[in-house]
VOBA-1610 file (N, C-alpha, C; in pm, whole numbers, padded with zeros to 5 digits, always signed):
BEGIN
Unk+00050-15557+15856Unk+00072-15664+15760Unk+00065-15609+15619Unk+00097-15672+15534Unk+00110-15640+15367Unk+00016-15649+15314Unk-00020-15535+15229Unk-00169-15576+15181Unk-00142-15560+15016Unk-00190-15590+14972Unk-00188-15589+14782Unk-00258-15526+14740Unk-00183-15412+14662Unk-00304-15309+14639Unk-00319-15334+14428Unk-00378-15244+14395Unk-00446-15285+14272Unk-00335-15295+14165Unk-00237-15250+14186Unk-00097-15238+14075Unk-00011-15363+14144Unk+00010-15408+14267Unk+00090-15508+14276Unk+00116-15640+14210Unk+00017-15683+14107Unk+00033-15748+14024Unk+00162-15761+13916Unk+00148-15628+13900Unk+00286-15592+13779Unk+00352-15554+13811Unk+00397-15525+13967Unk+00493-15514+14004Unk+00561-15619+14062Unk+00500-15719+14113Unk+00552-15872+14141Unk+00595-15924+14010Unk+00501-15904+13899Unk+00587-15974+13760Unk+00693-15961+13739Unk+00721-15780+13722Unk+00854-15733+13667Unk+00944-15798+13763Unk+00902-15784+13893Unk+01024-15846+13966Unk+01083-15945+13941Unk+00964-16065+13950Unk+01006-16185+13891Unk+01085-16204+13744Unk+01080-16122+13706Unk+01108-16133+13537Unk+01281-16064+13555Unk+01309-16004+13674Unk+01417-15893+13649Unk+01528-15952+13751Unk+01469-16036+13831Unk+01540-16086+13969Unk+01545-16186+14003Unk+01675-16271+13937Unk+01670-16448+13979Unk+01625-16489+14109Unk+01692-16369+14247Unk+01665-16400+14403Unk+01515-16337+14442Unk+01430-16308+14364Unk+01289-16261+14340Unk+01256-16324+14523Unk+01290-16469+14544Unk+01168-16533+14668Unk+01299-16522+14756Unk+01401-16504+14783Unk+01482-16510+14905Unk+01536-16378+14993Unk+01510-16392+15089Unk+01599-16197+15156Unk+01686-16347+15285Unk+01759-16212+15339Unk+01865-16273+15408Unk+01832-16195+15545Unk+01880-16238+15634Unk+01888-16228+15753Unk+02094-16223+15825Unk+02101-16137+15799Unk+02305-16060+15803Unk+02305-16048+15969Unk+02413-16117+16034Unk+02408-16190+16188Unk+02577-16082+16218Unk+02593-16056+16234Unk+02729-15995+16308Unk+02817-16043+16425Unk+02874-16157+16434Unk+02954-16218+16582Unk+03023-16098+16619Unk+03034-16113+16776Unk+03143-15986+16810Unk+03257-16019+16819Unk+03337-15903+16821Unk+03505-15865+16807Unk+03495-15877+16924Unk+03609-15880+16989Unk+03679-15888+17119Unk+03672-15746+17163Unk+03652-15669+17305Unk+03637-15553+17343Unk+03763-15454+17298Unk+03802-15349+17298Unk+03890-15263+17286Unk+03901-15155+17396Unk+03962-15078+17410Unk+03997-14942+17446Unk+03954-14852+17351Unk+03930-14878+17226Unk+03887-14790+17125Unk+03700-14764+17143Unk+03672-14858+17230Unk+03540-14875+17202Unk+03445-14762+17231Unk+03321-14724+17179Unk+03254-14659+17257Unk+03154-14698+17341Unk+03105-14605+17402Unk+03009-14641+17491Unk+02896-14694+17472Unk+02837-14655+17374Unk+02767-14746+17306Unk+02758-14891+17265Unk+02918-14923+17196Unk+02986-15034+17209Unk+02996-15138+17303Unk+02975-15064+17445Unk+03008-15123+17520Unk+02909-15212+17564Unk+02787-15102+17577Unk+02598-15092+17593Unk+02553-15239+17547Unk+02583-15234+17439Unk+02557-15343+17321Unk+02624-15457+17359Unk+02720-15473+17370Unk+02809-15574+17414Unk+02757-15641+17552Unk+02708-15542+17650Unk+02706-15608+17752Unk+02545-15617+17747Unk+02453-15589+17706Unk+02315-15622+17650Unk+02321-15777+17560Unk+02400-15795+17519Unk+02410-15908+17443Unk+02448-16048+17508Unk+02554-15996+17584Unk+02645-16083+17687Unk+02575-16107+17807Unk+02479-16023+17855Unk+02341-16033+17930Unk+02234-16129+17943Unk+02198-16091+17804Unk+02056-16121+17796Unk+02044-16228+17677Unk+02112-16302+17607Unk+02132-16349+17477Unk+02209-16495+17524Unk+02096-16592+17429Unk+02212-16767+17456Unk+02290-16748+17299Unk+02396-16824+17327Unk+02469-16842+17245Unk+02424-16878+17115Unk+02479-16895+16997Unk+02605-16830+16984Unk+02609-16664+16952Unk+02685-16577+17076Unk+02679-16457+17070Unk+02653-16341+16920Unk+02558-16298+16908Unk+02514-16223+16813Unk+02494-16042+16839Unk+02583-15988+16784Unk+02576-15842+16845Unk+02479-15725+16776Unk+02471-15794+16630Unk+02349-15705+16553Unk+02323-15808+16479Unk+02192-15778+16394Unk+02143-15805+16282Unk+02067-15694+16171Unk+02050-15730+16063Unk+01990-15632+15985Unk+01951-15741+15893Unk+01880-15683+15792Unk+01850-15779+15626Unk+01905-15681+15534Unk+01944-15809+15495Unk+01984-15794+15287Unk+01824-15843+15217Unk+01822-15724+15106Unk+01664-15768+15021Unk+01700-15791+14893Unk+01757-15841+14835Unk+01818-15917+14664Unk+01741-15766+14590Unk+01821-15705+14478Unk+01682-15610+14385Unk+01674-15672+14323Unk+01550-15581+14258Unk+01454-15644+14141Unk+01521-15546+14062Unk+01581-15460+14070Unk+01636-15327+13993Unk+01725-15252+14030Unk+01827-15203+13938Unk+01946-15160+13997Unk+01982-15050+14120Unk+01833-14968+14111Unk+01828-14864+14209Unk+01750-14911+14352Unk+01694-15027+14325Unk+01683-15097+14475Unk+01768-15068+14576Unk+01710-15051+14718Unk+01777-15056+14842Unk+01797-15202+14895Unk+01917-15247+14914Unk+01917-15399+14946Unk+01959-15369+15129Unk+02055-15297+15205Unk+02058-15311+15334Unk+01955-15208+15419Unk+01859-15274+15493Unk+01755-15230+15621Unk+01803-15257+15712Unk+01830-15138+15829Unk+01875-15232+15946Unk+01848-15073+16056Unk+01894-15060+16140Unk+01899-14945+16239Unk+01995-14967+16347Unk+02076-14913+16403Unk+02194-14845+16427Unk+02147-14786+16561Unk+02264-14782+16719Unk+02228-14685+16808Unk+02247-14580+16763Unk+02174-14474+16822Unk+02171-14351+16823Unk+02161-14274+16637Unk+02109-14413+16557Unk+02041-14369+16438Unk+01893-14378+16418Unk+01825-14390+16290Unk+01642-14446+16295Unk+01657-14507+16186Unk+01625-14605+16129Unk+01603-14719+16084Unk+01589-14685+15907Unk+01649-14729+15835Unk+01646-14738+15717Unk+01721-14782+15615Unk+01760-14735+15505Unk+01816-14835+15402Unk+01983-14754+15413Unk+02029-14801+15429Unk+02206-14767+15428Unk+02352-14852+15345Unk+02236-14851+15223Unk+02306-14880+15119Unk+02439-14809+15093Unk+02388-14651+15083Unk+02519-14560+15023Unk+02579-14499+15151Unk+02590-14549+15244Unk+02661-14470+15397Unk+02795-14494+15370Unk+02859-14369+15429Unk+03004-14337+15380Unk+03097-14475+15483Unk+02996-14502+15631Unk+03073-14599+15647Unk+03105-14765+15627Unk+02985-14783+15516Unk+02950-14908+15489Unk+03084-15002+15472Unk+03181-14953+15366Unk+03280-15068+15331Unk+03375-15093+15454Unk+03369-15004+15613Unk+03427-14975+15718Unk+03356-15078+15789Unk+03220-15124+15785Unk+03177-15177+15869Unk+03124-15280+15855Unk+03131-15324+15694Unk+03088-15465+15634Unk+03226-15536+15663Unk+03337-15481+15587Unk+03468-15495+15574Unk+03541-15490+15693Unk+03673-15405+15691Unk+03751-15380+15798Unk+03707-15471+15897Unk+03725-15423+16055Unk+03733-15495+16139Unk+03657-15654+16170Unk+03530-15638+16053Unk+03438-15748+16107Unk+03441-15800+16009Unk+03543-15814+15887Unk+03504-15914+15781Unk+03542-16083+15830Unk+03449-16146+15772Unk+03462-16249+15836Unk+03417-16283+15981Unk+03306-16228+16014Unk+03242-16204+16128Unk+03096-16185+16074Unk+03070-16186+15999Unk+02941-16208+15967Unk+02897-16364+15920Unk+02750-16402+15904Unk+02657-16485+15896Unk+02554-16439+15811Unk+02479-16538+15702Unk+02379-16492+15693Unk+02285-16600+15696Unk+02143-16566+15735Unk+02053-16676+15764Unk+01947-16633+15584Unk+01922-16734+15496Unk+01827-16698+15387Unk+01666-16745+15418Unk+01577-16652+15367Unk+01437-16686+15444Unk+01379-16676+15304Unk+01306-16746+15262Unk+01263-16790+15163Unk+01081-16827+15123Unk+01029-16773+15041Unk+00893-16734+15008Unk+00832-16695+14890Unk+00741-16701+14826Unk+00761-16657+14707Unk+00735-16510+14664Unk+00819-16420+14618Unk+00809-16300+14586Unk+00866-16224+14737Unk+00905-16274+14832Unk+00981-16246+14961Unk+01054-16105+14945Unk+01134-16076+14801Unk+01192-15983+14835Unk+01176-15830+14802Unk+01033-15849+14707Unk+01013-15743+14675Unk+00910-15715+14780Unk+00823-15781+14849Unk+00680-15773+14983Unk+00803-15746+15047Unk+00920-15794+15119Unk+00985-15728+15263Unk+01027-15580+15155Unk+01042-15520+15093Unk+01124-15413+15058Unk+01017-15326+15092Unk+00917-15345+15017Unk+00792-15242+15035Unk+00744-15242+15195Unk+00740-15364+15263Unk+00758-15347+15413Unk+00810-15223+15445Unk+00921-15291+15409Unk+01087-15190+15520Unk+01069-15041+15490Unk+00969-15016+15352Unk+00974-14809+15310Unk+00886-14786+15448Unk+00802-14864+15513Unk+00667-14813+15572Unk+00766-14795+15721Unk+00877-14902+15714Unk+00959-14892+15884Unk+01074-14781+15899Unk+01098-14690+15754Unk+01179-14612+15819Unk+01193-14501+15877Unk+01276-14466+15954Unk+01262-14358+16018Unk+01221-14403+16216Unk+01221-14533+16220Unk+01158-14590+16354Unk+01247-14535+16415Unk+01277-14529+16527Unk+01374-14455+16665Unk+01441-14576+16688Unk+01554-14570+16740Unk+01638-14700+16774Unk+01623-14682+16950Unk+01595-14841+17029Unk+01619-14815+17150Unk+01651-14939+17192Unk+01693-14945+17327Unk+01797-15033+17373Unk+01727-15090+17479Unk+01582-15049+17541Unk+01484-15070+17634Unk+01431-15187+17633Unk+01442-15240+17492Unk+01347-15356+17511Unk+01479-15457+17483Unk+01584-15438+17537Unk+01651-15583+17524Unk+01612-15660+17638Unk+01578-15631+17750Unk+01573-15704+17877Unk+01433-15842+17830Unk+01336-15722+17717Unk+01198-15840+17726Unk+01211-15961+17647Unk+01368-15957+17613Unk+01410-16071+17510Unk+01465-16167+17569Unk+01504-16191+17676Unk+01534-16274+17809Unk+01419-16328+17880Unk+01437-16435+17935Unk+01336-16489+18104Unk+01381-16389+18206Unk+01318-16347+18268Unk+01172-16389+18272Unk+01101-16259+18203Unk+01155-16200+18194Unk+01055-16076+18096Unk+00996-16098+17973Unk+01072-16158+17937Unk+01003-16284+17783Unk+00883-16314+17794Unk+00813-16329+17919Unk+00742-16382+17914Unk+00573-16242+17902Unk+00631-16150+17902Unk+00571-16006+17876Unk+00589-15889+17737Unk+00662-16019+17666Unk+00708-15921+17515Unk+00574-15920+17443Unk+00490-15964+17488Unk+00389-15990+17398Unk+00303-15858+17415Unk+00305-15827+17534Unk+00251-15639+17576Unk+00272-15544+17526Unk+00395-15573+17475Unk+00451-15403+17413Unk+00419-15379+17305Unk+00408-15275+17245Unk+00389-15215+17121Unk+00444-15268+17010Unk+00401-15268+16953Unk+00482-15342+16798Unk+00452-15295+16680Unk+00326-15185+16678Unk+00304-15124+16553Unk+00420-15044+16490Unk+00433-15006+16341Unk+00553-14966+16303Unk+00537-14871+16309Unk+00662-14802+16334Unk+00703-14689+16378Unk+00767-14690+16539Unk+00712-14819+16620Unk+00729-14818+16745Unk+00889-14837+16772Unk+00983-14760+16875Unk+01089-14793+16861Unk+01184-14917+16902Unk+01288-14952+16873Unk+01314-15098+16906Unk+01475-15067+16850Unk+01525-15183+16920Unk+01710-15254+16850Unk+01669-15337+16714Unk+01808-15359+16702Unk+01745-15435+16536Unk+01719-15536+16550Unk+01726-15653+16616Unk+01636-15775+16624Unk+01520-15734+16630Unk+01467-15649+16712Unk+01310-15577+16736Unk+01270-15549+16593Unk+01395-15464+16502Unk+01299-15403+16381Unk+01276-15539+16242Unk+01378-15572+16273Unk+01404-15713+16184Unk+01336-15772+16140Unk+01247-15885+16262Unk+01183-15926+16324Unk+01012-15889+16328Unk+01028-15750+16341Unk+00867-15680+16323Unk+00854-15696+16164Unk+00939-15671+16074Unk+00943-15621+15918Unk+00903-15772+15876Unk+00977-15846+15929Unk+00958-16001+15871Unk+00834-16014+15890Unk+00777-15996+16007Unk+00626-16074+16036Unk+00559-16013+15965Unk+00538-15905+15976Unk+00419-15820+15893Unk+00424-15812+15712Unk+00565-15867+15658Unk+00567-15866+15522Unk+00525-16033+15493Unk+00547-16119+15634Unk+00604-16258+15515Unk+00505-16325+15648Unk+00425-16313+15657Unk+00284-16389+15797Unk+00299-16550+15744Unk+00337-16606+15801Unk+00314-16761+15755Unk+00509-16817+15769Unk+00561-16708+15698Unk+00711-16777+15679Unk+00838-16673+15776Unk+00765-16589+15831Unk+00825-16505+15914Unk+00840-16511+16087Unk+00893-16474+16179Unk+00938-16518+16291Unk+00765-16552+16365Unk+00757-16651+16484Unk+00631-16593+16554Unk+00591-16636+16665Unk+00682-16503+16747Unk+00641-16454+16813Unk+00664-16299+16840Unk+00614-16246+16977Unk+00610-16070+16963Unk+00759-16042+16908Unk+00787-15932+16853Unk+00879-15860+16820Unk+00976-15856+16884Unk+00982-15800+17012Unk+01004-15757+17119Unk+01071-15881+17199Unk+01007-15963+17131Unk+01078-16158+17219Unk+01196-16174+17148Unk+01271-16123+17068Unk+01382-16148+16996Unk+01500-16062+17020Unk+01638-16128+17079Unk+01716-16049+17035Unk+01790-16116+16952Unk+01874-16064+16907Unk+02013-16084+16741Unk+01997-16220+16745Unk+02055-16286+16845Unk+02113-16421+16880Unk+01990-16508+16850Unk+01864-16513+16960Unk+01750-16531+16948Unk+01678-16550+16780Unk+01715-16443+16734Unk+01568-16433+16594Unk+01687-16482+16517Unk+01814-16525+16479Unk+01892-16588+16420Unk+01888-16743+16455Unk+01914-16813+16575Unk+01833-16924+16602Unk+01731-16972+16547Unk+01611-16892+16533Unk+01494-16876+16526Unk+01511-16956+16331Unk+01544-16867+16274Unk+01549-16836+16142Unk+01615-16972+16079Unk+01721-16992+16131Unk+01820-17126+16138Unk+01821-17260+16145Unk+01724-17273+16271Unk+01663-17394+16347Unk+01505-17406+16396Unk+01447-17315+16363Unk+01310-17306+16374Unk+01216-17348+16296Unk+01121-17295+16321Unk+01029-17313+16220Unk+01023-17263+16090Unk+01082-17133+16125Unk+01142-17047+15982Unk+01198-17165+15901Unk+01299-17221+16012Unk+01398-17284+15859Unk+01351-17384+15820Unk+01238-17419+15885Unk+01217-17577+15834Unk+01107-17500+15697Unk+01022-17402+15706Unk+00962-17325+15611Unk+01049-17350+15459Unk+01174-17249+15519Unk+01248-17216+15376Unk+01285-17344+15324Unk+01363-17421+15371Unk+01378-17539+15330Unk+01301-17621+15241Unk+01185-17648+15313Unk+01096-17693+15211Unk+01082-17623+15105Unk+01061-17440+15133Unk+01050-17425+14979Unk+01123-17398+14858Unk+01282-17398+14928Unk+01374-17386+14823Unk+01413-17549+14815Unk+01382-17656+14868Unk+01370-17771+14834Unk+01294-17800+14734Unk+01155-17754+14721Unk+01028-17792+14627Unk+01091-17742+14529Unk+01184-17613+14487Unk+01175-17529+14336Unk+01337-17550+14284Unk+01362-17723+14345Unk+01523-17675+14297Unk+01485-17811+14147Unk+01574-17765+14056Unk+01566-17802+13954Unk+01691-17859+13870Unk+01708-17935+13783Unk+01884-17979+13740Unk+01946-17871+13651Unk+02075-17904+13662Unk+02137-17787+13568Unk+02212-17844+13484Unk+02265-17720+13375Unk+02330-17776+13272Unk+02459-17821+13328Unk+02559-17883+13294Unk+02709-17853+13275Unk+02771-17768+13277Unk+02729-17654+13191Unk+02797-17559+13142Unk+02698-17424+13270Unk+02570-17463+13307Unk+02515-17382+13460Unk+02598-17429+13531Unk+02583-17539+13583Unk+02644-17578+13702Unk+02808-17484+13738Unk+02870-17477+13587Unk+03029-17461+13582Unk+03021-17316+13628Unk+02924-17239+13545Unk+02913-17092+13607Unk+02888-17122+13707Unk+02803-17094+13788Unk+02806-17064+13890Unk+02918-17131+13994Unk+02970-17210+13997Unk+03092-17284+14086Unk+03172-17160+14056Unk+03202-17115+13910Unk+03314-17030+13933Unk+03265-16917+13979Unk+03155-16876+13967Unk+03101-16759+14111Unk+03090-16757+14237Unk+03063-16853+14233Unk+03073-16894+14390Unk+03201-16903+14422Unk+03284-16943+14386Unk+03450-16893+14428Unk+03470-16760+14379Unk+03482-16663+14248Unk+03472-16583+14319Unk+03421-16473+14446Unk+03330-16527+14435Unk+03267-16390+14556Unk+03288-16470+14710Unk+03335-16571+14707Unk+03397-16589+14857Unk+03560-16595+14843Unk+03630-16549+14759Unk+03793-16597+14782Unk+03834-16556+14650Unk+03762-16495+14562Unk+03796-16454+14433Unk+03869-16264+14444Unk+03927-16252+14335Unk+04006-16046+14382Unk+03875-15988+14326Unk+03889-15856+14387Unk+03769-15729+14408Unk+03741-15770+14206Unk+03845-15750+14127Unk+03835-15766+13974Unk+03743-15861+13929Unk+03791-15988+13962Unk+03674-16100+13937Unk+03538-16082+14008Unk+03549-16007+14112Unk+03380-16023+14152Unk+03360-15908+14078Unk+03387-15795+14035Unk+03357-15665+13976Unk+03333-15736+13825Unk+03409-15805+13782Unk+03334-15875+13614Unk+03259-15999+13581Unk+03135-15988+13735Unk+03055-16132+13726Unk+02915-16049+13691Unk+02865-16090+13628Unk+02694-16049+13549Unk+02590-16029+13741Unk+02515-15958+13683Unk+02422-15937+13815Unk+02357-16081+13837Unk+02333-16130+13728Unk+02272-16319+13695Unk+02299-16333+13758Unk+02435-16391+13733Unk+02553-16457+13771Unk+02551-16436+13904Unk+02573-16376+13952Unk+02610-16328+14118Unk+02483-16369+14222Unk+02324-16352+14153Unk+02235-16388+14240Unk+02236-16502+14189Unk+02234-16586+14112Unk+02224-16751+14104Unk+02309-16811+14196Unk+02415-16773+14196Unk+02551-16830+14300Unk+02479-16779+14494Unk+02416-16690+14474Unk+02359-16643+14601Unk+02287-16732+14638Unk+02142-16792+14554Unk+02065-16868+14541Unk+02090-17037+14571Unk+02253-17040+14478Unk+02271-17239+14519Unk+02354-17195+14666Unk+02412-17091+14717Unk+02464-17091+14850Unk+02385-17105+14937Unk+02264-17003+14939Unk+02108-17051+15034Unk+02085-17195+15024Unk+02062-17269+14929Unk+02043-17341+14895Unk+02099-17475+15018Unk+02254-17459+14982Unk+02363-17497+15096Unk+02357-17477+15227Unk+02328-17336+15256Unk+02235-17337+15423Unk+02189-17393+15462Unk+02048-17332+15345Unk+01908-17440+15407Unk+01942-17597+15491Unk+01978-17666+15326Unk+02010-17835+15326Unk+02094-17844+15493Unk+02106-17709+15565Unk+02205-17784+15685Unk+02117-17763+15802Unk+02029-17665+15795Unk+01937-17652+15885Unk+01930-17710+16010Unk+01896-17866+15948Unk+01841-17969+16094Unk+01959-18129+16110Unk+02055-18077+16027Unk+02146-18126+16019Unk+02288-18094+16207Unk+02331-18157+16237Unk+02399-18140+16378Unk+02537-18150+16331Unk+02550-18048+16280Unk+02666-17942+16244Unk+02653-17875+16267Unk+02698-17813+16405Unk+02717-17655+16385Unk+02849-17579+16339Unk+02947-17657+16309Unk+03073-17596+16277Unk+03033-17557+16092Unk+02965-17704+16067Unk+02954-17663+15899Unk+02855-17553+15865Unk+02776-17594+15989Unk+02645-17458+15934Unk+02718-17321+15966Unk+02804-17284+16044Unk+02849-17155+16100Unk+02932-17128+15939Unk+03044-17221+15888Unk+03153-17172+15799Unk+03031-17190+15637Unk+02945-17241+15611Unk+02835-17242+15506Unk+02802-17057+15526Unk+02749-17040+15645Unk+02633-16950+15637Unk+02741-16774+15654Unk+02849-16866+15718Unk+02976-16707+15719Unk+03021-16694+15561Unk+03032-16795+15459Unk+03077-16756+15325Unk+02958-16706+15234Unk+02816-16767+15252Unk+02756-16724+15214Unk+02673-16533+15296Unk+02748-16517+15377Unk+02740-16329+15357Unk+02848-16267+15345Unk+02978-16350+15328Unk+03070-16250+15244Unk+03034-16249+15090Unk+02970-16354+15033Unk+02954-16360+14919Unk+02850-16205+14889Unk+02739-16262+15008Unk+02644-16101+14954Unk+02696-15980+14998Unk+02793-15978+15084Unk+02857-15825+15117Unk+02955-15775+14940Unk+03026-15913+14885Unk+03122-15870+14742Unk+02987-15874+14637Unk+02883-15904+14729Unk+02785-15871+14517Unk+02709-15753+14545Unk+02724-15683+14682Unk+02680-15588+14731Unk+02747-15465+14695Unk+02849-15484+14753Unk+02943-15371+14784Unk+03045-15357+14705Unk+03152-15478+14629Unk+03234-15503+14542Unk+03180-15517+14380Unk+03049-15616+14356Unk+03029-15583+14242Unk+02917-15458+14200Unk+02878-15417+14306Unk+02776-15305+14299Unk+02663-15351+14225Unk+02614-15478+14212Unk+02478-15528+14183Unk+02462-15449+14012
//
């Protein structure tokens, strides 16, 4: 778990002072593509681990987005087969694998807390390097579910990325983070979880409690951010202020949340799919 050591004081300030999305991290959901001939074996692993062991609606990875507090912040944590777990912000295949084949195939779930994103960041330095493994998808199903609670969970221990996700959340955010074992979650699962759970009824309330009126001339910005970074050219999201881009992040969570416990799932799916293309173009297109 997170502990506060004697300088975290001023380092929660600056954050707050430097980072409109200071209390929100995201939870980035991946639907799958249809199989190929191109695929690998791995590909396949995954696919049929998912298609296995996982209720709908099918989820093939997850990872988190962490908002910075500063330009040299790491915002994507996640782990990869046959990689170990860490920040893969600058990977040569990022715009290949945010983009290309799966754009528009992502989701994001926002989890919300106060100071959330700088406590999960400092989390995620202590989780990297974990081993990626594919062993514990079975304990994320009945009846083995009912034994996830046995396994190891200290960090460093190895796991898929619902496993690492999932572990990072609990131990940074105890109160607003998933709960149960680690190991009880896969993609599909700890996205549910986050969505329709207790999580979301959490965030909700608290990006309910801190929402506040805006100007005219706020309100107008951000609308026109929020169109660009879901449907706007690479140009317009490349000349929106870092503000700018997490405020529009912020009233899109916002838009999630409010759907939570709402019985839409068509609106909550096309809400929560624009709101992570939005953070993949303030990610990757406007370069934060």
């Amino acid at each position: 778990m997170f502990k506060f050591d004697n300088d975290w004081d001023k380092i929660i300030q600056n954050a707050t002072q430097t980072n409109p999305c200071t209390d929100l991290v995201f939870l980035l959901c991946l639907t799958p593509t249809p199989p190929t001939k191109e695929w690998s074996f791995a590909q396949i692993l995954i696919d049929i681990a998912v298609r296995t062991f996982q209720p709908t609606p099918s989820i093939v990875h997850c990872e988190l987005f962490i908002p910075p507090s500063a330009p040299n912040d790491h915002k994507h944590f996640a782990t990869y087969i046959g990689r170990e777990a860490g920040f893969y912000d600058n990977d040569a295949s990022s715009e290949s694998f945010y983009f290309g084949t799966n754009t528009g195939r992502w989701r994001a779930i926002p989890i919300a807390v106060s100071h959330a994103a700088t406590i999960l960041r400092h989390e995620c330095d202590g989780h990297c390097g974990t081993p990626y493994s594919l062993l514990k998808y079975p304990f994320s199903a009945a009846p083995l579910r009912a034994f996830a609670g046995l396994l190891p969970s200290t960090t460093g221990t190895s796991g898929h990325c619902a496993t690492l996700s999932a572990r990072a959340l609990a131990k940074a955010l105890p109160g607003a983070g998933p709960t149960h074992p680690a190991a009880w979650y896969g993609p599909s699962t700890l996205m549910i979880e986050a969505s329709t759970g207790a999580m979301a009824e959490r965030t909700k309330t608290f990006l309910t409690s801190r929402a506040h009126s805006k100007s005219t001339e706020e309100d107008e910005s951000i609308t026109g951010a929020v169109d660009a970074l879901t449907r706007g050219s690479d140009e317009a999201v490349r000349a929106l202020s870092r503000d700018t881009c997490a405020a529009a992040i912020g009233e899109m969570a916002v838009g999630v949340a409010s759907r939570f416990d709402a019985d839409d799932d068509v609106g909550s799916a096309i809400a929560q799919g624009q709101l992570a293309t939005a953070i993949l173009r303030w990610s990757l297109t406007n370069g934060l």
